[in-house]
N, C-alpha and C positions, 0 to 999 in steps of 0.2 A: 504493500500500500504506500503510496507517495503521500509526501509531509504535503499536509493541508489539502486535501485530495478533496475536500469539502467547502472549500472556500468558495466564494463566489466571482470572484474575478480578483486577478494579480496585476499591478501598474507596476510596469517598470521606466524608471527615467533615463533618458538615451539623448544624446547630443545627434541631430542629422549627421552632424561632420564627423561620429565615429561609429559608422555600423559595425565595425568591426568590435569595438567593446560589447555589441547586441550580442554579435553571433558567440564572443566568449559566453559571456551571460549564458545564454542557451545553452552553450555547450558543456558547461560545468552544474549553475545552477537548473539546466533543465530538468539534468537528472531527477531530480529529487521535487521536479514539481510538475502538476498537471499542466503540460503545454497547448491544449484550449483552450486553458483560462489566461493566457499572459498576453497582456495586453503592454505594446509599447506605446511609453507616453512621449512626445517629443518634447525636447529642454526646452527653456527659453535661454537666449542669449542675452543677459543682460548691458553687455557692453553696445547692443544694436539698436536697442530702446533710444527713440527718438530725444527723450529726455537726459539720455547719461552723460557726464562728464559736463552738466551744464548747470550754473546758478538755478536758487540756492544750495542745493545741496551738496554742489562741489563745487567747491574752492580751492584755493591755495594752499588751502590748509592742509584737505584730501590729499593734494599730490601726487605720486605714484602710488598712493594705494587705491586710488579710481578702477583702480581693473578687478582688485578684490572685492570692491565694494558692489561691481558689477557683477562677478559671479556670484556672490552672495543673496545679490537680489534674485539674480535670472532662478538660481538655484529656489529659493522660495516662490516665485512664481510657476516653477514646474510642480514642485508639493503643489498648490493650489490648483494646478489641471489633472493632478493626479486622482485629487479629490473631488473636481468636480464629475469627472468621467464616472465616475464610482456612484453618485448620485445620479444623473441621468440615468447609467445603466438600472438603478434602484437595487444596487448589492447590498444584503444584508450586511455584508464585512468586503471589505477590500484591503490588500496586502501588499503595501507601497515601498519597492524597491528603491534604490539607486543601483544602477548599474555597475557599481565597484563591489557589490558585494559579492560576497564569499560563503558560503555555505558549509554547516561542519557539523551533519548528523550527530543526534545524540538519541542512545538507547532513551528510550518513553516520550519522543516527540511526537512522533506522531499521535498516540492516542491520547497526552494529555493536552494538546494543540486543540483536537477533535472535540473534546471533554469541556476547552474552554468556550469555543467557539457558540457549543448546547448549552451552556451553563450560564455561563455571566450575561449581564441583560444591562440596558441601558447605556447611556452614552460612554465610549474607554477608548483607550488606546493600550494596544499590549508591541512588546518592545520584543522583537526576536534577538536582538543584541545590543549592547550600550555600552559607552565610553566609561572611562576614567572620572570621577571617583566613583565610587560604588553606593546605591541610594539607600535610603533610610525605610523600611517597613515591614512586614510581616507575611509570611509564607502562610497560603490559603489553598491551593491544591500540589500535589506531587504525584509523580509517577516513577518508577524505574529507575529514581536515581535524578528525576528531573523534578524541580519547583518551578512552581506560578505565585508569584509574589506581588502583592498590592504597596506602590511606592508614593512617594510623594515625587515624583519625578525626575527623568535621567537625561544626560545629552547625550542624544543621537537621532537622526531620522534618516540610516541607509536602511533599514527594516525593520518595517514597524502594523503591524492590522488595525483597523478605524471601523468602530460600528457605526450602522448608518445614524445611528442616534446623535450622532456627533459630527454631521458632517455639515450641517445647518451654521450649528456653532464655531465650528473651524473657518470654515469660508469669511463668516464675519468678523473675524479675527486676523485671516489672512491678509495679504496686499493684491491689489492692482498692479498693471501697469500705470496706471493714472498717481498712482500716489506711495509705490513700491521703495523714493528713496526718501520720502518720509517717515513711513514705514519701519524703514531699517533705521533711523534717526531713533527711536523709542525700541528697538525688539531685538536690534540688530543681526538676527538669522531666524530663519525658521525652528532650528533644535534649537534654540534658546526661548520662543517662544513655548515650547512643546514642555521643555523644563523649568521655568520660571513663573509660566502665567499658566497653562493649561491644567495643572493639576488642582489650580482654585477656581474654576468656574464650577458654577454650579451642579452638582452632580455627578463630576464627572469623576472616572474612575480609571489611575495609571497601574498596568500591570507590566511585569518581566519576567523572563525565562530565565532560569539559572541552573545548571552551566545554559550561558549562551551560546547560541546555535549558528546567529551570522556575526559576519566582521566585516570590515571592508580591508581592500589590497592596502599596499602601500605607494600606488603609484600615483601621478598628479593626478587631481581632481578636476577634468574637463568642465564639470557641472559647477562645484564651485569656484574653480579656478585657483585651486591650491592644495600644497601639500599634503593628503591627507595622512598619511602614516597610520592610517585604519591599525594595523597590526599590532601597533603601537600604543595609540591609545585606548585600544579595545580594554574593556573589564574583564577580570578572569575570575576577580574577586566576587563571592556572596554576599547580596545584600546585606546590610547592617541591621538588628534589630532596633526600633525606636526608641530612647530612650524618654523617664518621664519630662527629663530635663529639656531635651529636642522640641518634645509636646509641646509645654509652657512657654519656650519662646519662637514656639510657630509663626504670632504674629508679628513679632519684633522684626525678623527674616520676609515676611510679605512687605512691611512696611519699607523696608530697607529698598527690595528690590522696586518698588511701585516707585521711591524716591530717587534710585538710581536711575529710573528709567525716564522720568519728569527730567533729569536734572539734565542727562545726557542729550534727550530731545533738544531744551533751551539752546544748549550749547552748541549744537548742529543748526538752528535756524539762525544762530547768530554770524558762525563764521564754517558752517558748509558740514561734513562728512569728516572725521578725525583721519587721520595721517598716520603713519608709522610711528610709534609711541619715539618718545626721546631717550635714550639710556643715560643713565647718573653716571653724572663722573665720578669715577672712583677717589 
């Protein structure tokens, strides 16, 4: 039986200008997954957007990191067609790739994938692998050797499952082209949006795989336009249990971040899109 054999349709994100990362895709990850349901979603190019490289959002300031800032967008823009394709089509869940990913069977994927898919209800995102650090919450189903863990949220979105209950709510949250590098002005990526604001809206519900099952390569990131060292910073590590202390200061850490993200906006409609940070002289 293939991992996710029940899903209802797979988006995978694919730059035009590299079929060739498709047909890897295919040729590794197909194995292990129902190839009628893989739908290619095409990138957007965020460096081609009529708006890039152009006041306010880039300035001086920006500088040569204008190209990053443009794959970061494009790259949020393609999550956003991934997810709208997933709604029209009206899949109950859809299983949003990036093309760099890597697949790495684990004994009890398949049936407790299956198990969560029947089980959990309401709006969630579940994480088939995630970076560095390792998140904070509590193990609520297992299998063979493999856990289903409810987090407060991780960074990564090269694979990840969306129920349709939450696909209303993501879109409104996502960017436009119309307003993509304001957007990044307050969110600055799409996995940061996924881990800093998604796991307090209302209802919604972050789960992960442990051991993780995808990674991404380590080669450049066409989609975002940078280094990704997937292998690198992927998590090996088990969830962290929550502590009471963590509990308690939940909202200190919302506040924080709702303020960093206020403060960062201001600062970008003032003087553009930040730049390559400065290093301290020693």
């Amino acid at each position: 039986m293939k991992l996710l054999e029940n899903i209802d349709g797979i988006a995978v994100i694919n730059m035009d200008s590299r079929p060739d990362r498709f047909a890897q895709f295919m040729a590794k990850a197909g194995v292990y997954l129902p190839e009628e349901k893989i739908q290619r979603i095409s990138a957007v190019v965020g460096r081609e957007l009529p708006t890039f490289a152009k006041a306010p959002w880039f300035t001086e300031r920006t500088g040569e990191r204008a190209g990053f800032w443009g794959g970061t967008g494009g790259c949020a823009l393609a999550h956003r067609k991934a997810i709208e394709w997933a709604k029209e089509k009206q899949w109950r869940h859809v299983l949003v790739f990036e093309d760099d990913v890597v697949i790495e069977p684990h004994t009890g994927a398949v049936e407790l994938l299956n198990r969560a898919l029947e089980e959990l209800t309401g709006p969630y995102m579940l994480y088939l692998g995630y970076n560095r650090p390792a998140p904070y919450g509590h193990c609520c189903m297992e299998n063979a050797g493999l856990e289903l863990w409810k987090t407060d949220g991780v960074i990564a979105a090269h694979a990840y499952i969306v129920s349709a209950e939450l696909y209303d709510e993501l879109l409104a949250h996502m960017p436009t082209e119309d307003n993509v590098w304001e957007w990044l002005s307050r969110y600055r990526a799409v996995d940061v949006l996924y881990r800093d604001f998604l796991p307090y809206w209302k209802g919604v519900s972050v789960y992960v795989l442990h051991p993780i099952i995808c990674v991404q390569d380590d080669e450049f990131s066409d989609i975002g336009q940078n280094g990704a060292a997937g292998m690198a910073v992927a998590c090996r590590q088990a969830p962290r249990k929550e502590s009471l202390a963590r509990k308690l200061t939940e909202p200190l850490r919302r506040l924080k971040i709702k303020c960093n993200s206020i403060r960062t906006q201001i600062r970008a409609r003032r003087g553009g899109l930040p730049g390559p940070r400065k290093r301290k002289k020693k």
